[in-house]
C-alpha positions in Angstrom: 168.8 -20.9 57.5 165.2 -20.6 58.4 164.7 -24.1 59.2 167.7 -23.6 61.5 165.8 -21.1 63.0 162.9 -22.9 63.5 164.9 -25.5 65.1 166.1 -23.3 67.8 162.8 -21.5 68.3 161.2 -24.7 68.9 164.2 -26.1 71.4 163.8 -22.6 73.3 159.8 -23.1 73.5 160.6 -26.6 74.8 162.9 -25.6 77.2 160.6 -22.7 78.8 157.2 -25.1 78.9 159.8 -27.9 81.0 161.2 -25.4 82.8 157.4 -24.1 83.7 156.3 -27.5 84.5 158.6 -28.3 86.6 158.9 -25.2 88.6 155.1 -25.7 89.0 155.3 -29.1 90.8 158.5 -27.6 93.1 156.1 -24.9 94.6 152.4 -26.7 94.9 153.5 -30.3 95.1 150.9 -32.9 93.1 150.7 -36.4 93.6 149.1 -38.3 90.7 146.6 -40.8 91.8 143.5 -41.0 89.3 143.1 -40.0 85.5 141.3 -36.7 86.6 144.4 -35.9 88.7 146.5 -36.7 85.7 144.2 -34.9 83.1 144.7 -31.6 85.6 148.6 -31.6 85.5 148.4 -31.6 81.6 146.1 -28.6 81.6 148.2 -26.4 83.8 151.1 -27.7 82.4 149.7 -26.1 79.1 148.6 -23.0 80.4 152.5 -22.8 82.1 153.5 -23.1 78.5 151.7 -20.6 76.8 152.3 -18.0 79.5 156.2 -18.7 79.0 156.4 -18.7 75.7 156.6 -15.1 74.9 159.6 -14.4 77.7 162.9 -14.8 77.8 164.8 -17.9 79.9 167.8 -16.4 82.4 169.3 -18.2 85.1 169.1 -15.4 87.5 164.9 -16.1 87.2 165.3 -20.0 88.4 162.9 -19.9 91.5 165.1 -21.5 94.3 164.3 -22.3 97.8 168.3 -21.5 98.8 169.0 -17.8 100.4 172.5 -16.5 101.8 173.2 -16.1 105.9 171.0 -12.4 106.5 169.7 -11.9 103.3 166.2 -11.0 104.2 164.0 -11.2 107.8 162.5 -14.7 107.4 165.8 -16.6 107.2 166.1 -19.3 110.0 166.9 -17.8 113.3 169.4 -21.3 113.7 172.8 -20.1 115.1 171.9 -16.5 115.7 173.5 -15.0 118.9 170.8 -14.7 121.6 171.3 -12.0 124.3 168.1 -13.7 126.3 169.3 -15.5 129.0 169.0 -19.3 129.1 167.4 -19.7 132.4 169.0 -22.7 133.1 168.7 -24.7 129.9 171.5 -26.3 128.8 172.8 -26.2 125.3 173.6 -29.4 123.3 176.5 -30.8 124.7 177.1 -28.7 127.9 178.5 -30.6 130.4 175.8 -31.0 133.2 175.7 -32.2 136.8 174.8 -36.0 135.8 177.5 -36.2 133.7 180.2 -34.1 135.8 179.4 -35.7 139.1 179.4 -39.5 139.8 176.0 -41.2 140.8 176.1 -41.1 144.7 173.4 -42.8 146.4 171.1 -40.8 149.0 173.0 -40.2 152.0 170.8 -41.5 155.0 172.1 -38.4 157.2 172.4 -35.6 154.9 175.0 -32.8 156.3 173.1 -30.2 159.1 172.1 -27.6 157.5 171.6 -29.0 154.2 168.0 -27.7 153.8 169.3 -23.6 153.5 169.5 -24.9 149.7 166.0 -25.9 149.3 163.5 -23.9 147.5 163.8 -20.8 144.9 164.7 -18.2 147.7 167.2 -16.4 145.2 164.5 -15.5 143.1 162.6 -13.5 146.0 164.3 -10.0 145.3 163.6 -7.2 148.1 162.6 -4.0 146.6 164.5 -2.0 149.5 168.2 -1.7 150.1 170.2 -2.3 153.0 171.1 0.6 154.7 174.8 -0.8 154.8 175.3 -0.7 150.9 177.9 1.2 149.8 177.1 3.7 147.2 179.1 2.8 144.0 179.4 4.2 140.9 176.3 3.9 138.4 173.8 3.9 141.3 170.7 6.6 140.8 169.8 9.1 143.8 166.6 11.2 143.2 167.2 14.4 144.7 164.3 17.3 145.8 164.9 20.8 146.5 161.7 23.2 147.6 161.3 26.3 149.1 163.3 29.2 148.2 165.1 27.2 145.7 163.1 24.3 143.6 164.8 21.4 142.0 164.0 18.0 141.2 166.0 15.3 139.4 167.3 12.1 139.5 171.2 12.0 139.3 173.9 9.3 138.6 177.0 8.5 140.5 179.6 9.0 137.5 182.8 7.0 137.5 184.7 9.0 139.9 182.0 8.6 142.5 180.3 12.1 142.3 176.9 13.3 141.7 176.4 17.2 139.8 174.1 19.2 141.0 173.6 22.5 139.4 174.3 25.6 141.8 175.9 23.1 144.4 178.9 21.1 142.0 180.2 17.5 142.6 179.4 15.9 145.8 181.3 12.6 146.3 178.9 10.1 147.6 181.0 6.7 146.4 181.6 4.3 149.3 178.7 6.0 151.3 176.3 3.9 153.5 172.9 3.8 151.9 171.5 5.4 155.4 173.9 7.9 155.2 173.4 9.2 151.7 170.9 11.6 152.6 172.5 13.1 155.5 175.7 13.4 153.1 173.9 15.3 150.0 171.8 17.7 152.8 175.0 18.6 154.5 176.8 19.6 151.0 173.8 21.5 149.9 173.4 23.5 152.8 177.3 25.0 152.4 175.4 26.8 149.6 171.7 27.1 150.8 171.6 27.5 153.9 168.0 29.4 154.5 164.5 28.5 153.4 165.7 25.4 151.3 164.5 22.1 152.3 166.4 19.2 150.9 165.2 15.1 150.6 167.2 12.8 149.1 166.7 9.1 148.3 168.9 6.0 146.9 166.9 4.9 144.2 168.5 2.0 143.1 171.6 0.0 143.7 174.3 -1.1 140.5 174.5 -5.4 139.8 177.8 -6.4 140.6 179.3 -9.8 139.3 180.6 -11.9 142.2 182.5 -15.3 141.4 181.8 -18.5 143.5 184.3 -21.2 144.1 185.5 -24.2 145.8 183.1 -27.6 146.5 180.1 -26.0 144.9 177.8 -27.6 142.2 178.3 -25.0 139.4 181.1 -22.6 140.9 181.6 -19.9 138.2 180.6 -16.0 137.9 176.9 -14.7 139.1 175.0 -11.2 138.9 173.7 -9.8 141.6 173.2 -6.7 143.7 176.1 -6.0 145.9 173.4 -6.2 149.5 172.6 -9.7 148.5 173.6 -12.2 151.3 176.0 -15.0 150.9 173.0 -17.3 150.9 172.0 -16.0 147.7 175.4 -16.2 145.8 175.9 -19.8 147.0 172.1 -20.8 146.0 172.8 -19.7 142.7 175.6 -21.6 142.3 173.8 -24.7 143.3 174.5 -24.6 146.6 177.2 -26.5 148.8 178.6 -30.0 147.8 177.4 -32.0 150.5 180.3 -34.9 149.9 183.1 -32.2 149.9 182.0 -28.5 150.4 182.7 -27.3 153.9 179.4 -25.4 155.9 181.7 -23.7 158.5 184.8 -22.1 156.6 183.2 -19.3 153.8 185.4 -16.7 152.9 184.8 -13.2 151.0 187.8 -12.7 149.5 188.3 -9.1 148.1 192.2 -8.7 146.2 193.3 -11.4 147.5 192.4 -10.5 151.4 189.6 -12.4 153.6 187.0 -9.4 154.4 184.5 -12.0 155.6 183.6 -15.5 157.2 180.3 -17.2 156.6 179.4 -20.0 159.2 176.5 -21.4 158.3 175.8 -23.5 161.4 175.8 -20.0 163.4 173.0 -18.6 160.5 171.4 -21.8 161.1 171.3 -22.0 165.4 171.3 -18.1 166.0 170.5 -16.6 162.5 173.8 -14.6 162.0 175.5 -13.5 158.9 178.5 -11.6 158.0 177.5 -7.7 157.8 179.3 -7.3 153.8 178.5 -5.2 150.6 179.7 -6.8 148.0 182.0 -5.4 145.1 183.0 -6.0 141.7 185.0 -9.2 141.0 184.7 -10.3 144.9 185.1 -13.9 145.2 183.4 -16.2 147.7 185.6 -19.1 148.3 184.0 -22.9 149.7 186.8 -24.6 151.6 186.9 -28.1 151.8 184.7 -30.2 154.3 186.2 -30.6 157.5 185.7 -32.8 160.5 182.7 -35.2 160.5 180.6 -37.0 163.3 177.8 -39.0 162.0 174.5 -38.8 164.4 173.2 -41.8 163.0 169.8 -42.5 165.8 168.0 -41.2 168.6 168.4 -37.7 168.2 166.2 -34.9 166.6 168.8 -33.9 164.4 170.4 -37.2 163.0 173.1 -35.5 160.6 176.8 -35.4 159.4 178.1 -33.1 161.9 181.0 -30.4 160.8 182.9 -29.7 163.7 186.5 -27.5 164.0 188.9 -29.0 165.7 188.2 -27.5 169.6 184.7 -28.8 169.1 185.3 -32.4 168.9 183.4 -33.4 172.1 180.3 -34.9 173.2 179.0 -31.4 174.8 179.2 -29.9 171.6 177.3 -32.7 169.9 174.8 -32.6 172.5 173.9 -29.6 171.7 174.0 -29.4 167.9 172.0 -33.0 167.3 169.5 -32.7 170.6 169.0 -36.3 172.1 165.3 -37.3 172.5 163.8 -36.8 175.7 164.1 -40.3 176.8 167.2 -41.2 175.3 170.1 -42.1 178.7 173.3 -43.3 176.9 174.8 -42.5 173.7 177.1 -45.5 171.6 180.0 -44.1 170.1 182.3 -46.1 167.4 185.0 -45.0 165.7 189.0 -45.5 164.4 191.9 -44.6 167.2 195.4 -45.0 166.5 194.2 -47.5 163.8 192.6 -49.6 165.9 188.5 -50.2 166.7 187.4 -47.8 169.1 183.9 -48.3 170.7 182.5 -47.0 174.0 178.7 -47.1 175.4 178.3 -43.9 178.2 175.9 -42.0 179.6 174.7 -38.8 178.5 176.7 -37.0 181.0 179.8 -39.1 180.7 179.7 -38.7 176.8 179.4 -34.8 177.0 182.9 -34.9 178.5 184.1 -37.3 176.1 186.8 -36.5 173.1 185.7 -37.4 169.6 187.8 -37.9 166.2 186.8 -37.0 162.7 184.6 -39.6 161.1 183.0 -41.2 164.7 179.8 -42.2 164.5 177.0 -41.8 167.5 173.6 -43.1 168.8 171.6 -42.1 171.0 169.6 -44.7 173.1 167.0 -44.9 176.0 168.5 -47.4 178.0 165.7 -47.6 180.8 164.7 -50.6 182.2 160.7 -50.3 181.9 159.3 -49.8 185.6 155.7 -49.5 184.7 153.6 -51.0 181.9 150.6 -49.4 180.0 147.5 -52.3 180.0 144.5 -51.5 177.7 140.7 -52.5 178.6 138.4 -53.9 176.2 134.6 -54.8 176.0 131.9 -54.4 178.7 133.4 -52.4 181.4 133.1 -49.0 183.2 136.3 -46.7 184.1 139.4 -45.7 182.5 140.1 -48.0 179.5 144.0 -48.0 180.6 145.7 -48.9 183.6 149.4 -48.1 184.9 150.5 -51.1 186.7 153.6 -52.0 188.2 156.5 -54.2 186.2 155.7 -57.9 186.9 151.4 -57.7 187.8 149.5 -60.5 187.0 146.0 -60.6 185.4 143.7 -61.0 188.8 145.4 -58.0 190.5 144.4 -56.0 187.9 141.1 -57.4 187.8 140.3 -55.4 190.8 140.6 -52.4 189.7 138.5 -52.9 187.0 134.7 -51.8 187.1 132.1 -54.2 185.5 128.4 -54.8 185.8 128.0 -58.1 186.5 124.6 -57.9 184.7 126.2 -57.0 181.3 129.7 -58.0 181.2 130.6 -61.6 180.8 133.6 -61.8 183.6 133.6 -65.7 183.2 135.0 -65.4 179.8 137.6 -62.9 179.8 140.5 -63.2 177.3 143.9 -61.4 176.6 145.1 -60.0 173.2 148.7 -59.6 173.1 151.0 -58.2 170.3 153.9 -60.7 170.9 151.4 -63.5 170.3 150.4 -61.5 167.5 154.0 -61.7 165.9 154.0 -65.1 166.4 151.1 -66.4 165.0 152.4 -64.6 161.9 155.5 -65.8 162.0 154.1 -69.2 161.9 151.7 -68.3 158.9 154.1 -67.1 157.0 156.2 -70.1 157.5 153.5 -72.5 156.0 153.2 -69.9 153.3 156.6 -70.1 152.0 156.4 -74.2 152.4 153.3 -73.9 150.3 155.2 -71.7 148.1 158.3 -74.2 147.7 155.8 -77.2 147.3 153.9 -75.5 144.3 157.0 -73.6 142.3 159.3 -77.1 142.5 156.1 -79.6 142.2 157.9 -82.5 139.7 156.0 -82.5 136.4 155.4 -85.8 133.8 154.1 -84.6 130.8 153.7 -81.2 129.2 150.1 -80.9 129.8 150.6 -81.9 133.5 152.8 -78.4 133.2 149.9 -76.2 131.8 147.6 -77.6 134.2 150.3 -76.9 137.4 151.0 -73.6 136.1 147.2 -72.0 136.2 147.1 -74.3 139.9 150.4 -72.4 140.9 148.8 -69.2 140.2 145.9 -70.2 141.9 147.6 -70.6 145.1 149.7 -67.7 144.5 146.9 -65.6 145.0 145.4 -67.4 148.0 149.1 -66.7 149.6 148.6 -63.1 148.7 145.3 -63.0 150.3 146.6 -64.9 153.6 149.9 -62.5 153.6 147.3 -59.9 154.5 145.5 -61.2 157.0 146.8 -59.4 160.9 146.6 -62.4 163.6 144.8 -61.1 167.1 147.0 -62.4 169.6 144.3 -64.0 171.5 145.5 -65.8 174.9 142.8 -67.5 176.6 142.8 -67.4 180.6 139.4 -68.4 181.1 138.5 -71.6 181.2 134.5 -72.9 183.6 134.8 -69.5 185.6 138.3 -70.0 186.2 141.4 -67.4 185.3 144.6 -68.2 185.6 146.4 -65.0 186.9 149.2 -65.3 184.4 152.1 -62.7 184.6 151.2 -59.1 182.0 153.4 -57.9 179.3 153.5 -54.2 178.4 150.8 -52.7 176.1 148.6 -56.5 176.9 144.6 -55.6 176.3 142.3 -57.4 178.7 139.0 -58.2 176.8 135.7 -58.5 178.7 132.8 -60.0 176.8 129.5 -58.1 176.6 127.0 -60.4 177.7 125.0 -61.8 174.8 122.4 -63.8 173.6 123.2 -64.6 169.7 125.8 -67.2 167.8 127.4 -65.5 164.9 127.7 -68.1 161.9 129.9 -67.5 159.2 132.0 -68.5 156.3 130.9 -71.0 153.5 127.3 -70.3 154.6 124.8 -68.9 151.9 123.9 -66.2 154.6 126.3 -65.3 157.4 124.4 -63.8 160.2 123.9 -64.0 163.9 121.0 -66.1 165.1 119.4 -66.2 168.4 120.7 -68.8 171.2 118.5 -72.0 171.8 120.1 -74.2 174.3 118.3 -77.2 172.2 119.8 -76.6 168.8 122.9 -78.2 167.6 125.6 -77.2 164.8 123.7 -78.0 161.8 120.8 -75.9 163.4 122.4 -73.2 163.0 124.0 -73.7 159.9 120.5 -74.0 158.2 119.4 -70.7 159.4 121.8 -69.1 158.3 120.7 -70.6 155.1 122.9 -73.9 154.5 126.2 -74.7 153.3 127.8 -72.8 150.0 128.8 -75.7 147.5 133.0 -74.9 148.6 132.3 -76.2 152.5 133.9 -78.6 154.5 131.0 -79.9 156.4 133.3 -82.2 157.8 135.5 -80.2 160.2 133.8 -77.1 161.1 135.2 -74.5 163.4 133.8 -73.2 166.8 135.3 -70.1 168.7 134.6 -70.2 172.0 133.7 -66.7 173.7 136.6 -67.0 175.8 139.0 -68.1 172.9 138.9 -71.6 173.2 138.7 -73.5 169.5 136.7 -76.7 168.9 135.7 -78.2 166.0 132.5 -80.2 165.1 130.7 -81.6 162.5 127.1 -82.3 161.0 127.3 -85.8 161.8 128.5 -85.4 165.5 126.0 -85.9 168.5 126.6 -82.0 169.5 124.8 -82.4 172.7 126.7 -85.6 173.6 129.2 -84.0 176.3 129.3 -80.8 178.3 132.3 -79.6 177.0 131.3 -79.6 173.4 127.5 -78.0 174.2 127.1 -74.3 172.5 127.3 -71.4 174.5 125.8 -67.9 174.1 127.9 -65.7 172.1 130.6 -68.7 170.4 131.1 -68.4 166.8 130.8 -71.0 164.1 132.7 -70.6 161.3 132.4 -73.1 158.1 136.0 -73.3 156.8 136.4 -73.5 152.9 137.2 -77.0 151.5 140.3 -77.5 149.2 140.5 -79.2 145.5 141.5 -82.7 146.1 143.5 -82.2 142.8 146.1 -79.7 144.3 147.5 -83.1 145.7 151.0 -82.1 146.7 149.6 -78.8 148.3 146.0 -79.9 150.3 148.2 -80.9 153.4 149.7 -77.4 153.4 146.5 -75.3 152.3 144.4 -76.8 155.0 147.2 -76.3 157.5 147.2 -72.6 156.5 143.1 -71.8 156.1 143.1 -73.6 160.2 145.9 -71.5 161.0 144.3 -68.2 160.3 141.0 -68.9 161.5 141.9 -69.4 164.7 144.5 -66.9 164.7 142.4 -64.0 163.5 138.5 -65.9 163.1 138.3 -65.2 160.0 137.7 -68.1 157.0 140.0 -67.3 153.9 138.9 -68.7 150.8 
């Protein structure tokens, strides 16, 4: 019997020191990475079992982590019922406008008077109230008496619309004007007092009333507000109008099941009217579907999706709502009649009269024939830098109105720079960049290191074409020519350049230092070259580039005989520019390169590298 004994003491001990142990690595965790970690864990495991020894082992002491729903204060707050509101977050699995609504792309003319939904104005509450607000039941009025009788208090309007005041009784204030509350109480009071009493009374605050919102809105449901809010701000909480569907000109109060009020929002919108309505209880606001539609696609100041009722279909009416510009004469109206293409182009005062349908669409376009053209003045001159002229003036008759000092201006040299020119020498630039382009990308390849090589090539010229894609051509026309101009017809918006009278030669490019040098009637090209400190190791000394004052482009080279001919001599104020020159190893691309790097130098005298 007593080694029976013995054998259960020992089992219990056993069981208390595991028990210990184990409860000690649940609540301080120990990972055993070195012997003196190890040699730790067996000395508190020790000191575990000798503490436990002496007590007795119940299930009800087993430390556990688990606790029931509520049983103490630091349970997880999880799944508890919040009364804080949301503020617009959505729970886990609430349906939300992305998923409710399909994707719609941007409408390029939004509905007229779409912006009334922009911005947080529903948060901006006035601390006044409107003197049309009916009293209702729960409102607080703070009430003074002074004089022969002193009282002061703040009262509530009970549930049968009456406030108690002692001495006086119930005074039925429900359905009251806000304005009128104090004249209301005073009167009452002064049944009772009607000498040496003086009486103030003041509508303290108003009681929230919950208004539902329906119809083509983006979250149509129940809101909270005060019952002087505006329509504006039940409709902005409620996401505001759907512009695909929700109508802007039919908004209806509906109060038991009977319109009390019409919104139009175009009439807030042109003349800032509202409907005059206190809200109650469990008043809806219905959104009826869009109506009519006219589209005011160009040319106007308001270029919207129109929403017209039925007697405004016309042109007068859509004059006035989308405001042509100033300029604009005719207006281009296209549509669906009777199923069949309808299209007419009128004047302004021929549209106004004119009958629309739902779903036309208008522009608005100034159809003048220009009369008089704006030309701009550059350089060395004296006057007004524009000049009016008359449609179909040529260059020498406004030459005379020009002021110049012979002395500083070069009138012998005189160029144009015009904008159509402009596009063109673009156009034709970017049409030897995308042959470049088409020669590089599709370039037939031998062997797979001929491809590596062509690849870092083809990215080579992709950048140059980047580079060249931004340069702007001038437009330069040359008209001068040995003191002669040829009096060539002007276009609109032409600028007439008159070179300052100079005595330098710019040199640039592939020179070592680009600079303008001095004019010597006896130095050639490669004169100049050198002072402006020699070629860079990328010229073409071959073909080099000369820009005339007047616009006029030459080319020499270090081996010509400059001073040969007349026509080739250097003149004060020409440019030389040194063009780059191109690796002979882009072979199926040095044709197209060189065309391009001539191209824009002449078109805007600039060398592209």
């Amino acid at each position: 019997m007593k080694f029976m004994d013995m054998k259960k003491t020992l089992k219990a001990l056993s069981l208390a020191a595991c028990t210990a142990v184990i409860g000690s690595m649940l609540l301080q965790p120990v990972f055993a990475q070195s012997m003196e970690q190890l040699q730790q864990l067996r000395e508190r495991a020790q000191q575990s079992q000798s503490g436990t020894s002496a007590q007795s082992v119940s299930p009800l002491s087993l430390s556990t982590q688990r606790t029931l729903p509520g049983a103490s204060s630091s349970a997880n707050a999880m799944g508890q019922f919040s009364t804080q509101p949301r503020n617009g977050v959505n729970l886990p699995g609430e349906p939300t406008i992305d998923t409710v609504f399909p994707a719609q792309a941007p409408m390029e003319n939004p509905p007229f008077a779409a912006n009334l939904f922009i911005g947080g104005f529903e948060s901006e509450r006035s601390s006044g109230l409107n003197d049309n607000y009916l009293v209702a039941p729960g409102d607080k009025i703070n009430i003074w008496l002074w004089g022969a009788v002193n009282f002061s208090d703040v009262v509530t309007v009970d549930n049968q619309g009456n406030i108690f005041i002692p001495n006086i009784g119930p005074i039925r204030v429900a359905n009251t004007p806000a304005g009128s509350v104090n004249q209301t109480v005073t009167t009452k009071i002064r049944q009772v007092y009607t000498n040496d009493v003086n009486v103030y009374v003041n509508l303290l605050t108003s009681t929230p009333v919950s208004i539902y919102v329906s119809g083509p809105v983006l979250r149509p449901g129940q809101y909270a507000g005060l019952a002087s809010d505006s329509v504006l701000y039940y409709l902005k909480r409620a996401g505001g109008i759907d512009f695909q569907r929700g109508s802007f000109r039919q908004i209806d109060v509906v109060r038991n099941g009977k319109i009390v009020a019409t919104a139009d929002l175009y009439a807030f919108f042109r003349s800032g009217k509202l409907p005059e309505v206190s809200f109650k209880d469990g008043d809806t606001i219905l959104v009826h579907p869009i109506g009519n539609t006219i589209v005011v696609e160009t040319g106007a100041r308001n270029s919207f999706t129109f929403e017209f009722l039925n007697e405004e279909l016309n042109g007068g009416v859509v004059n006035y709502f989308a405001r042509p510009g100033e300029f604009a004469s005719h207006a281009s109206v296209s549509g669906v009649r009777n199923n069949k293409q309808f299209a007419r182009y009128l004047d302004l005062k021929e549209f106004a009269s004119l009958e629309l349908s739902a779903g036309d669409t208008v522009e608005y376009i100034a159809d003048h024939e220009p009369q008089i053209y704006r030309i701009n003045v550059a350089g060395a001159f004296a006057g007004a830098s524009q000049i009016m002229v008359d449609k179909g003036a040529r260059l020498l008759d406004v030459l005379d109105h020009i002021e110049a000092d012979t002395t500083l201006s070069d009138t012998q040299n005189i160029y144009l720079l015009r904008e159509s020119v402009a596009i063109k020498q673009k156009e034709i630039i970017e049409e030897g960049l995308q042959r470049l382009e088409r020669s590089m990308y599709t370039a037939p390849i031998s062997s797979t290191g001929e491809g590596a090589i062509r690849a870092q090539e083809a990215q080579l010229v992709a950048d140059f074409i980047a580079r060249a894609r931004q340069i702007e051509p001038q437009g330069r026309v040359v008209v001068s020519e040995n003191g002669d101009i040829a009096n060539i017809l002007l276009e609109p918006n032409d600028t007439i350049v008159i070179p300052e009278v100079t005595d330098l030669i710019h040199v640039g490019g592939e020179v070592l230092l680009p600079q303008s040098v001095v004019f010597n009637p006896d130095a050639t090209t490669e004169d100049y070259v050198a002072w402006a400190g020699g070629f860079t190791e990328r010229a073409e000394d071959e073909r080099i580039l000369i820009v005339r004052k007047n616009g006029n482009v030459t080319f020499s080279s270090v081996n010509d005989s400059f001073l040969s001919s007349d026509d080739s001599k250097l003149e004060p104020g020409d440019q030389i520019i040194v063009l780059p020159a191109i690796d002979t190893k882009l072979l199926q691309a040095v044709k197209d390169i060189t065309q391009i790097v001539y191209q824009i130098a002449i078109a805007a005298n600039v060398a592209t590298n």
